[in-house]
N, C-alpha and C positions, 0 to 999 in steps of 0.2 A: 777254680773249676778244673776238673781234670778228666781222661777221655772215657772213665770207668762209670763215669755219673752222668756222661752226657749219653751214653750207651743204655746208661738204666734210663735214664726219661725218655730216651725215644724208643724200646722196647714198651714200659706204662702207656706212651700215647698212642700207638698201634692198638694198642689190649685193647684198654677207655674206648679211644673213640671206633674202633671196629663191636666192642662188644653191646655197648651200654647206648652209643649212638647210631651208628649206620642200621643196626641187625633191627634195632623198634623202628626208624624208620622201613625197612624194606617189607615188617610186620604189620604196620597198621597202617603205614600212608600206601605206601603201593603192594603192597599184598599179592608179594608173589606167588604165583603158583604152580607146580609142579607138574599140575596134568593139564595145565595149558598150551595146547601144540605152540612152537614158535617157529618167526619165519623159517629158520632154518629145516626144520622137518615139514614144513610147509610146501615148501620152495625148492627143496634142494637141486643143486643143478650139478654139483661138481665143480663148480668154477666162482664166485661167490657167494653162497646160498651153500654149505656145508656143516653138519652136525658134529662139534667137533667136542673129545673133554676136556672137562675143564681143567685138569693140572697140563695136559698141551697146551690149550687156549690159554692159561694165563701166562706162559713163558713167553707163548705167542706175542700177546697184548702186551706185557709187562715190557718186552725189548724192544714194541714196537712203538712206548712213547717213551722211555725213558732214554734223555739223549742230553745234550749239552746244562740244557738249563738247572738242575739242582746241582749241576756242579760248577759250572761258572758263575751260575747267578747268588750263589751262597759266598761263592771267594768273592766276588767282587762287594757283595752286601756289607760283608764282614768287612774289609778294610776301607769300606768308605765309613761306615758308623760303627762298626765294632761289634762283636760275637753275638752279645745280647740280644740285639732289635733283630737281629736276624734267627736268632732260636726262640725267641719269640714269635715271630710270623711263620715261621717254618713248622711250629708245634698247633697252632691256633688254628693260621691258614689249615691243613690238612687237616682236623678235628672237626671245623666246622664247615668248611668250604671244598677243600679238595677232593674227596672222599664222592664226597655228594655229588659236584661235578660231571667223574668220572663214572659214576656209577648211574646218574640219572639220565648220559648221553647215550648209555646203551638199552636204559627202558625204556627211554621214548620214541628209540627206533623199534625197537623188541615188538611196541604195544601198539605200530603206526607201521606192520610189516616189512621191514627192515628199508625203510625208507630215509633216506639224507636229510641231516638238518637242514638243509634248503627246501627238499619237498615238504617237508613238516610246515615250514614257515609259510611254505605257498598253500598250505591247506589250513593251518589253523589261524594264518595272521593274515597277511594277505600277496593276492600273484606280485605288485612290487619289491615286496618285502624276497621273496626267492633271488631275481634282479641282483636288487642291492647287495643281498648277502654273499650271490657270487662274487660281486666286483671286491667286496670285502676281503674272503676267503682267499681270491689269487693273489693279492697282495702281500697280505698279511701272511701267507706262504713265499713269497716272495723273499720277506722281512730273514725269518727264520731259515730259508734257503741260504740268505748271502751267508748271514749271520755265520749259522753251521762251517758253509766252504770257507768263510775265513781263517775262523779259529783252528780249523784242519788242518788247511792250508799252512798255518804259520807255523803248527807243530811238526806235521812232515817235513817242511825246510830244516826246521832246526832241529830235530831228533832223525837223523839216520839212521839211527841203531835201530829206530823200530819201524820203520818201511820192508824190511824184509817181511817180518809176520803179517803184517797186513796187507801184500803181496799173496802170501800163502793162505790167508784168511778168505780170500774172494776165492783164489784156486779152488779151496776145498769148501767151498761153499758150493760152486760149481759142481763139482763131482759128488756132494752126496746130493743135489738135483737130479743127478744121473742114476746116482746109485739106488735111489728108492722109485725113479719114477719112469725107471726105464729098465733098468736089469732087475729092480725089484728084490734089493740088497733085505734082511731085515735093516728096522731102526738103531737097533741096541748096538750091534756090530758095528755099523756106520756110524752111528755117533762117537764111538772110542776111535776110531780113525780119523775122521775128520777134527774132530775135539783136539784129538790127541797131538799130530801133525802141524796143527795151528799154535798150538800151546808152545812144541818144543820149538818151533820156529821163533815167535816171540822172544822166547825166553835166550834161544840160542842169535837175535839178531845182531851182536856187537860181532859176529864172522864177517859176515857185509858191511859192516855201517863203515869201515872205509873206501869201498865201492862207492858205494850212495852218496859219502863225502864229496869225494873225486867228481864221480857225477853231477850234483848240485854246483860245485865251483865251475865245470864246465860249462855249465849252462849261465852262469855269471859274466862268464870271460866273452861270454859274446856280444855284451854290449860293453866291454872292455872294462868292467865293473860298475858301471852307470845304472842306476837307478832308473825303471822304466817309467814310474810313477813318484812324484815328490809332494808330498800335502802336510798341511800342519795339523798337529793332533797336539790338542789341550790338557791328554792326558800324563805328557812326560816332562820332563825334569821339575819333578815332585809337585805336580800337576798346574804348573806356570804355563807348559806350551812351547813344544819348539816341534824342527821340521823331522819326517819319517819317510821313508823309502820301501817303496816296492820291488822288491829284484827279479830277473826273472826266473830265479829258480822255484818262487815263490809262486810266480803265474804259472809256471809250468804245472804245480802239484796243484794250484787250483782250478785250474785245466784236466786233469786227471782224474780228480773230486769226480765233476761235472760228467767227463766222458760215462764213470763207473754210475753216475745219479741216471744218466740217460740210456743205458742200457738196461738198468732196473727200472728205469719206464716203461720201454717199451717194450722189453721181455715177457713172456708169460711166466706168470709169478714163480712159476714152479719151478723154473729153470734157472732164476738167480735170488729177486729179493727174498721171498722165503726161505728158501738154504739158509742162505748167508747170515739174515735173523737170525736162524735155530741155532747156528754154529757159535755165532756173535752172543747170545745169551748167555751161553755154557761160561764163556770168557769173562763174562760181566757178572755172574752169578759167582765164578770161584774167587773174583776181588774182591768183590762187597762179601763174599762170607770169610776170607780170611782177614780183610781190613777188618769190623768191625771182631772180629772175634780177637783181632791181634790187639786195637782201640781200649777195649775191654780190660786184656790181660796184661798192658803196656805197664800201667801203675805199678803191677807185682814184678814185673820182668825189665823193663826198659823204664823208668821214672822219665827219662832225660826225653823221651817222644811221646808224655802223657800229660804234663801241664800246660795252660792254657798261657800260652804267652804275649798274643794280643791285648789290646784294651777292650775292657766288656762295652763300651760304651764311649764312641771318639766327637758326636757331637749332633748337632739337628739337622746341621747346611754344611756340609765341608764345602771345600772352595774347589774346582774343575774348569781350568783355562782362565786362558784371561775377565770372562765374561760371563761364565755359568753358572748356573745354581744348581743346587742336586738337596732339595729338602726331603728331609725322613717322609712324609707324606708327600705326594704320593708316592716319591720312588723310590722306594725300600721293594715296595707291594709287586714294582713291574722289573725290577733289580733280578730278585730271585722269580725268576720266569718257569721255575717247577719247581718238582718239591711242597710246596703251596697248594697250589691249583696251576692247572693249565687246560689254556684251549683246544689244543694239539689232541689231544688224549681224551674232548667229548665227541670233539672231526671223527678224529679217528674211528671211536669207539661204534659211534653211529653209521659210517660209511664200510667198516670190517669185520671188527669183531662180533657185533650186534647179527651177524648174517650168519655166525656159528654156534652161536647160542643151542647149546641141545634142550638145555632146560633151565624154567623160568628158577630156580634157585640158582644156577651158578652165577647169574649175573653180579649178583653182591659181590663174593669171592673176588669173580675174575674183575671188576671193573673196581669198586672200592679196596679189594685186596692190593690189586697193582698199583694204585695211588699211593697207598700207606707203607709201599717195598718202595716208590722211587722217594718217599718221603725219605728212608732210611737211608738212600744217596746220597740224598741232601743234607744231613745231618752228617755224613762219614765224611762228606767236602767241606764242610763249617772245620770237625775237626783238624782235617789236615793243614789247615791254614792258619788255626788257631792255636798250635803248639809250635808254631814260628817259620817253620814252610814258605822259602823264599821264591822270588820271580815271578811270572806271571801267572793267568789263574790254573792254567795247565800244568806249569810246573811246579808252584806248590799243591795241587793237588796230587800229581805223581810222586814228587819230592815225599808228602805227610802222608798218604797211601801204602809208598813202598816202607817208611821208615812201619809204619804198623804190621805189614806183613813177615816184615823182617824178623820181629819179635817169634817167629817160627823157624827162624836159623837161617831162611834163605838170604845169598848175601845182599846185599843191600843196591849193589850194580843191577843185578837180576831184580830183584823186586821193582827196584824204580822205573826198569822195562818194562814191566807185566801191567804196571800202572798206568805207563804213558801208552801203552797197547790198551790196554783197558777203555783207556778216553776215547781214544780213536775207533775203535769199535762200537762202543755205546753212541757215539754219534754217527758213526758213517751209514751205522745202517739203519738208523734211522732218518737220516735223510736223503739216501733214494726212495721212498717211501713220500717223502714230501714232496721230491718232482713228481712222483706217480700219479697224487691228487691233485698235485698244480696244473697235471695237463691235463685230465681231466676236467674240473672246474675252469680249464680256461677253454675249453673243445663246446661244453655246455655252453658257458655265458657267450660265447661270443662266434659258433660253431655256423648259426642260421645268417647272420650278418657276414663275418667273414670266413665263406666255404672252406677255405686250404687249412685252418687252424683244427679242422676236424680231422687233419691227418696226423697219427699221434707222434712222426716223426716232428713236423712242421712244431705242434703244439711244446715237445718237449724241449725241442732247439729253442726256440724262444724263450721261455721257461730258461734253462741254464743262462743262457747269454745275458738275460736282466740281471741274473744274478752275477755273473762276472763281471757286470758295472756296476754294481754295490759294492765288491769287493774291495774293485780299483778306486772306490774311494776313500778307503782308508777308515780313519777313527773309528775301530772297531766297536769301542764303548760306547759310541752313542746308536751305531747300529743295532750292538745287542740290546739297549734299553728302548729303542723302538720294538725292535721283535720284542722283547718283553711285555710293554704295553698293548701293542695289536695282540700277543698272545691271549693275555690274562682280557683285554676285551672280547676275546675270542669266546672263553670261558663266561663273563659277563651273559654276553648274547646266546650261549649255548644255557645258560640259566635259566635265563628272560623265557626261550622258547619253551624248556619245561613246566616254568609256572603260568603260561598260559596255559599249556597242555593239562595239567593238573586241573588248574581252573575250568575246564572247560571238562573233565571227566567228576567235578565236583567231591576232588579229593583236596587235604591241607595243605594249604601250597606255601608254606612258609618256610621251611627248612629249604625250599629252593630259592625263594622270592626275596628275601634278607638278604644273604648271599648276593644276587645279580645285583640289586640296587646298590650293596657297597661297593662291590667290582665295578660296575659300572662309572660308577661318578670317580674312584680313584684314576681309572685307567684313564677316563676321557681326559681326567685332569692333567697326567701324569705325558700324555703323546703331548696335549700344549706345551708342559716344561721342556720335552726332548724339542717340537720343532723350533722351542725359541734357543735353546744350546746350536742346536746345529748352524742356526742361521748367523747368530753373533758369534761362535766358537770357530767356524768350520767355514761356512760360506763366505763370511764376509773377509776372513784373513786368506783363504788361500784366492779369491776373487783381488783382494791386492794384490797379491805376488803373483798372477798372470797365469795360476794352473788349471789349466780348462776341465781337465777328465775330473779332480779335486770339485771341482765349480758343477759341474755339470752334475755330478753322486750327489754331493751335498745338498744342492738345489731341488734331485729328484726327490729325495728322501724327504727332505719340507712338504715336497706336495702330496707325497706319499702320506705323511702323517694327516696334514687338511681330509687330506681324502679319505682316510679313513674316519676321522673325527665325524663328518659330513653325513659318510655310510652311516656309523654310528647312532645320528641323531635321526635320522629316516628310521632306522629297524627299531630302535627303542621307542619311538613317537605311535609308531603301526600297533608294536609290542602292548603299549599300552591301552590302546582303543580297543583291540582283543580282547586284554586280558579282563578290561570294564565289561566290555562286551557280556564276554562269557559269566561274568559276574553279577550282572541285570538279571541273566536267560540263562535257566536252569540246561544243564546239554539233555539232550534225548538221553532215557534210560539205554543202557547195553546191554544187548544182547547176551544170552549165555556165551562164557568163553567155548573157543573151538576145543574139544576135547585132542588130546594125544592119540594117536594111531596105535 
């Protein structure tokens, strides 16, 4: 295998499954329509309820789910079982599942007035079923909060070099919030400035990264090089298990994370997380077009950074700590946490993008199209790993990234920067966007019981802080494969809700309904295997060796997974008496669509 043929099948599976599959779906099951007013011209308010188009809107959506998962969850898939099972699920998943997902979480709000999968649930399933799904959603945002600040977290410590540009990235995210929505810049102008200032920053950040160095050691020297945190992680020395350290330079940058998550909370949107999006996309749009176009041409130009040097295929159950199991079913499926499908991107779609829908045909495009672009993420991270790309999932993704870009003269120092800028973009800003809703849904669930959480500082301080005790717990891996599993159950339950909704407007509900029920029972299955790792890997060693903060993460995290399982079997249980429901009892005919203004 090599990077020119892995390039041509996931261009064919874009084409296939956008052409032959999404486009009859969006034709005969939901039938969309053009001169049907939607919330957005509805509603509009200015503030969420905006008429927006769709080559904006999809940059928009496109940056605002695609984030860590098809790129760590593709490395880490790959060298646990090998390229195969993971370009397999990565071509399949999105053909059948992923696609649909994200494009079914923006009609079912689109066609239920741009209302949250929770109100949807509370009207079509039942008022507990809303409840439960809150308690779900803050969690399981929670999950993908630590997750995110981790993995940041770990790259900012150890890459210097690119802390400058992403310093400069928030700047000029900043200023063209200014520039468009206060002095009233045009866009085109401001884009070439902000774009452009961030880029050369990046690319220019080895001027600082001795700075940054210096800096980072400073902040070491103050507990005289001592470790502020000590827990054992089952994933090192060739995944036997031995002990890992937390420093505090590490806290520091994941403190930082946090502070920049809570300010894009509680900001009005316009003033930072949107900028930073628009700006952040440009960044993430000019990698993925020069990696896979460099992926491509590497064969004719560069041989030595186009074949596949992995094993296609390393085994069923590799071994993970002293006491874990990691079988291909289910956790292949909750491994790669995009790319696939994901839950993230139906939330989303239903709570944002669905509110600027101008018209009922962009939704295909914007919501199936962005699935099928972060698919090609996900596959451009398979490759990087898979033509030998060492260290961890960060760095061979930047390592196998920049060598592809390279393949266009740029030197290979600069590339490997633009790469590891690349990462940290594609995730940062997409997770101030996940404290955004975390406070939210924890304002709602829990706003009438406990008053002060309804203030959105209150709500978002809390919020980051849960997640600075995930952090401090260490073993990253099994964190990410919890957020992996609450993700893609995320997805499951964002299914479930559509094919009652179908059901119940007495449309085919099977392209959505196949889909939940295999999600569903892999995922459920899949959080049991993570809580019993965590509990024999992670609990129960660092509870011998007397590390409380280690004791206490791990420990949450078990009950975090129960509790989700728990949520789980309540919303799918409700899910199903609905969907029979609706399936006895023909729904009341509809009304004519509201025509267009």
């Amino acid at each position: 295998m090599n990077t020119l043929l892995a390039v041509v099948i996931g261009v064919l599976t874009v084409y296939l499954a956008y052409t032959l599959y999404a486009r009859r779906i969006d034709r005969h099951v939901i039938q969309s329509d053009p001169t049907r007013a939607t919330p957005a011209t509805l509603y509009m308010d200015g503030v969420d309820f905006m008429p927006t188009n769709r080559n904006i809107l999809f940059g928009y959506h496109f940056k605002s789910i695609a984030a860590a998962g098809p790129i760590v969850g593709a490395i880490v898939a790959a060298t646990l079982w090998g390229w195969l099972p993971a370009m397999i699920w990565l071509v399949l998943g999105v053909s059948f599942i992923g696609w649909a997902s994200d494009y079914s979480g923006i009609v079912v709000s689109v066609r239920n007035e741009g209302n949250s999968l929770s109100a949807i649930a509370h009207r079509l399933v039942s008022p507990r079923s809303r409840t439960i799904l809150f308690v779900f959603i803050f969690f399981y945002l929670l999950l993908v909060g630590g997750a995110f600040v981790g993995i940041m977290a770990g790259v900012l410590d150890s890459q210097p070099a690119t802390l400058f540009g992403i310093i400069v990235l928030v700047v000029m995210g900043l200023l063209l919030g200014q520039m468009l929505y206060r002095w009233r810049r045009g866009l085109a102008a401001s884009t070439v400035l902000t774009v452009g200032v961030t880029l050369a920053a990046i690319l220019g950040g080895h001027w600082a990264e001795g700075a940054f160095r210096a800096f980072n050691a400073a902040l070491d020297g103050l507990t005289g090089g001592a470790p502020i945190v000590t827990y054992f992680d089952p994933t090192l020395a060739g995944f036997k298990g031995a002990d890992a350290h937390i420093m505090p330079s590490f806290l520091f940058w994941a403190v930082a994370i946090c502070v920049f998550c809570y300010a894009g909370s509680v900001l009005p949107i316009w003033r930072m997380a949107q900028p930073v999006i628009y700006v952040g996309f440009w960044i993430t749009a000019l990698s993925m077009v020069l990696g896979l176009a460099g992926a491509a041409l590497a064969p004719l130009v560069r041989p030595e950074v186009a074949h596949f040097q992995i094993p296609a295929f390393k085994g069923w159950n590799p071994p993970l700590g002293p006491a874990g199991i990691m079988p291909l079913w289910p956790m292949l499926f909750v491994t790669i946490a995009c790319g696939a499908i994901s839950g993230w991107h139906a939330l989303f779609g239903a709570v944002g993008t669905a509110r600027q829908i101008e018209n009922e045909a962009d939704m295909l495009p914007i919501g199936g199209g962005s699935m099928l672009a972060e698919f090609l993420l996900g596959l451009l991270s398979l490759m990087a790993v898979s033509v030998g790309a060492k260290g961890t999932p960060v760095a061979a993704f930047a390592t196998g990234l920049g060598g592809f870009i390279s393949v266009f003269g740029l030197p290979a120092s600069y590339a490997v920067s633009l790469a590891f800028a690349a990462f940290i973009v594609i995730v940062l800003v997409v997770t101030q966007l996940l404290f955004r809703v975390m406070r939210v849904t924890l304002s709602e669930w829990l706003g009438d019981v406990i008053p002060p959480v309804r203030n959105q500082h209150v709500a978002s301080f809390v919020s980051v802080a849960l997640a600075i005790l995930l952090v401090l717990t260490g073993t990253w891996i099994y964190l990410w494969q919890l957020f992996g599993g609450a993700n893609q159950l995320m997805a499951a339950l964002s299914l479930l809700l559509v094919t009652v909704w179908l059901a119940s407007a007495r449309k085919n509900w099977l392209y959505a309904g196949v889909p939940a029920v295999f999600m569903y029972v892999t995922t459920v299955a899949s959080i049991l295997v993570i809580a019993y790792n965590l509990y024999f890997n992670v609990y129960q060693p660092n509870l011998a060796a007397g590390r409380v903060i280690a004791v206490v993460g791990s420990g949450f995290m078990v009950l975090v997974s129960l509790l989700l399982v728990v949520a789980a079997l309540f919303i799918g249980l409700d899910g199903w008496r609905a969907f029979q429901r609706y399936r006895r009892r023909p729904a009341p005919a509809a009304g004519a669509a509201t025509a267009r203004a």
